[in-house]
N, C-alpha and C positions, 0 to 999 in steps of 0.2 A: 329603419326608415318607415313611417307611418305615410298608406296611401292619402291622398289629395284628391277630397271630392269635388269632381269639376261635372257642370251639366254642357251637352254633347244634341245637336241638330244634326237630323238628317240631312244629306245635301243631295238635293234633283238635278241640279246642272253641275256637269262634266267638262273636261278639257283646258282648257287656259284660259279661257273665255269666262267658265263659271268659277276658277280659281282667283280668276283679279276679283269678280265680283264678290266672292266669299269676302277676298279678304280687304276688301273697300267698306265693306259691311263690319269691319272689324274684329272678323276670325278669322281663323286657321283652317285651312283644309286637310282633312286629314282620313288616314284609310285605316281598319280596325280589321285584323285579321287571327287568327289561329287557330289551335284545336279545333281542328276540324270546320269552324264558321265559317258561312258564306264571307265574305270579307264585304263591309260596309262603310260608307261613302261618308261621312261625318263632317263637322262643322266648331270647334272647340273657338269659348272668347279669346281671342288673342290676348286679352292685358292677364285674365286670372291665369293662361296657360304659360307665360312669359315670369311670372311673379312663383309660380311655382317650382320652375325651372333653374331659374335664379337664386332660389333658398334651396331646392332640396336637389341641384345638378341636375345632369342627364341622364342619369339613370332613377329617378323618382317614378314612383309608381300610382298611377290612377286610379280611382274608382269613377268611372265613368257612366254618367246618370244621361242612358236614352230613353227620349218618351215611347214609353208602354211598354218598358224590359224592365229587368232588374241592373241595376247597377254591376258593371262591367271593371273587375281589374285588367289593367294594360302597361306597359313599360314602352317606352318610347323607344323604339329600334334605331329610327333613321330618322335624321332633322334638317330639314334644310332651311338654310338662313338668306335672306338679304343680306351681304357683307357693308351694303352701303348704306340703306336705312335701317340696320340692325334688326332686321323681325323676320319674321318665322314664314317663309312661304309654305312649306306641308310637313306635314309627319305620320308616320310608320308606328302605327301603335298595335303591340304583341299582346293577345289576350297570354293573360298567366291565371294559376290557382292556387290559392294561397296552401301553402307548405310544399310548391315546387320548385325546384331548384334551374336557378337562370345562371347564363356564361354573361357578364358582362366585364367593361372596361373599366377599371374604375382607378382614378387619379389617385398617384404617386407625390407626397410632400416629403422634400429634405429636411430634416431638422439637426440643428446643432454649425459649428464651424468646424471647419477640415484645419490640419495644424497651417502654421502661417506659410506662406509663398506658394499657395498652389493654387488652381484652377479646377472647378467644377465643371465637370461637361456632360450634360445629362443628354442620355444616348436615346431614353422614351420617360416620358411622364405619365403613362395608364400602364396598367399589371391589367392582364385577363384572369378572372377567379372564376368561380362557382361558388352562390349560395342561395340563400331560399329568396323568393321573390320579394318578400316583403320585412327582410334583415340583409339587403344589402349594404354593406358601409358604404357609406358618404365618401371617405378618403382615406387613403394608407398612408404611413409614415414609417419612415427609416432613420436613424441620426447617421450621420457624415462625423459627430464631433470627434476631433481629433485625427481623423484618417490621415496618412502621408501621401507624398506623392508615390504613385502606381498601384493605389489601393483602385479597389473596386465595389459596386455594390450590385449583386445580382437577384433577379426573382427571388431565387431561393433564399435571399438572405433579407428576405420584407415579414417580418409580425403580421400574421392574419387571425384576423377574430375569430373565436372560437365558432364551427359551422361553417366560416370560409374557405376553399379548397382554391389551392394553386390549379387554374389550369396553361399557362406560359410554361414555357421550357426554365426550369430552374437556373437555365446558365445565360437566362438574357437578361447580358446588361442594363441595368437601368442608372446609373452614371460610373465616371471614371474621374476620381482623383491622380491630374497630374502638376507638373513642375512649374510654376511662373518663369516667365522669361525673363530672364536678367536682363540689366543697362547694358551688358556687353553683347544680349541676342539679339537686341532688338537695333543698337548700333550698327553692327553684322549684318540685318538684312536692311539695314535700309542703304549699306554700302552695297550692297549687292544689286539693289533695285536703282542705284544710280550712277553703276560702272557702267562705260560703252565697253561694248561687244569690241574683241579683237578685231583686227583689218587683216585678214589673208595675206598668208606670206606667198610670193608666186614661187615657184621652183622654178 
């Protein structure tokens, strides 16, 4: 994954106050921290920081152009969204150096069909890995095709690109092929959800 050069304002006002105004103004507030840096107060466009995000996920990596530095690589730690008007209130951006090795989360796709009459039940959709900052994949894949019911598919059993390292416990589930319910289970509990409860017998 190749970084994203976005240019990046200092921000002078603080608090909630200069965060609605940041992002009335049409950016993102955001905090820019690590090795060792003072940690600084930042201002990224909202639409190019959103458009970025959207093509190369949450885990894309910045080159981040503030005036009168050199351009800054970062990953975006922590995001926080509006659920309601869909946009970005702040972000947690990690400096990184290129050829160092980051843990992040990185999305989980099933591929293929599981044999017939079962049920997919994915138990997490991100794998925690280890790899270099700036060759993170995009996304994992695993096939299901064919699995029966009480198969399983664990960490340890996900393809990772060559320089990526598992760092999950090899034995956490990430889905579980089981049985579809027959006409006869699902009969059964709806007879169940509309038997009355016995009446106490007195002694």
């Amino acid at each position: 994954m190749s970084e994203v050069k976005i240019s990046a304002e200092l921000r002078t006002e603080f608090g909630k106050g200069g965060a609605r105004r940041t992002r009335r103004a049409g950016k993102v507030p955001a905090v820019l921290y690590g090795h060792g840096e003072k940690p600084q107060h930042i201002a990224l466009p909202a639409r190019e920081f959103a458009a970025a995000i959207r093509h190369g996920g949450a885990n894309q990596i910045f080159a981040i152009d503030i005036p009168g530095g050199s351009p800054i690589l970062a990953l975006a730690k922590a995001i926080q969204r509006d659920p309601i008007k869909d946009s970005f209130d702040h972000v947690d951006l990690l400096i990184v150096k290129r050829g160092e090795k980051v843990t992040v989360d990185i999305p989980v796709t099933l591929t293929g069909e599981a044999a017939k009459n079962t049920l997919i039940v994915h138990e997490s959709d991100t794998l925690s890995v280890s790899a270099e900052a700036l060759h993170l994949p995009e996304s994992l894949e695993v096939s299901i095709d064919g699995l029966e019911a009480g198969s399983q598919i664990t960490a340890g059993d996900i393809p990772l690109p060559q320089g990526t390292e598992l760092v999950a416990d090899p034995a956490q589930v990430i889905a579980l092929i089981s049985a579809s319910p027959t006409a006869a289970d699902l009969e059964g509990d709806t007879a169940e959800a509309g038997a009355e409860p016995a009446e106490a017998t007195a002694e």
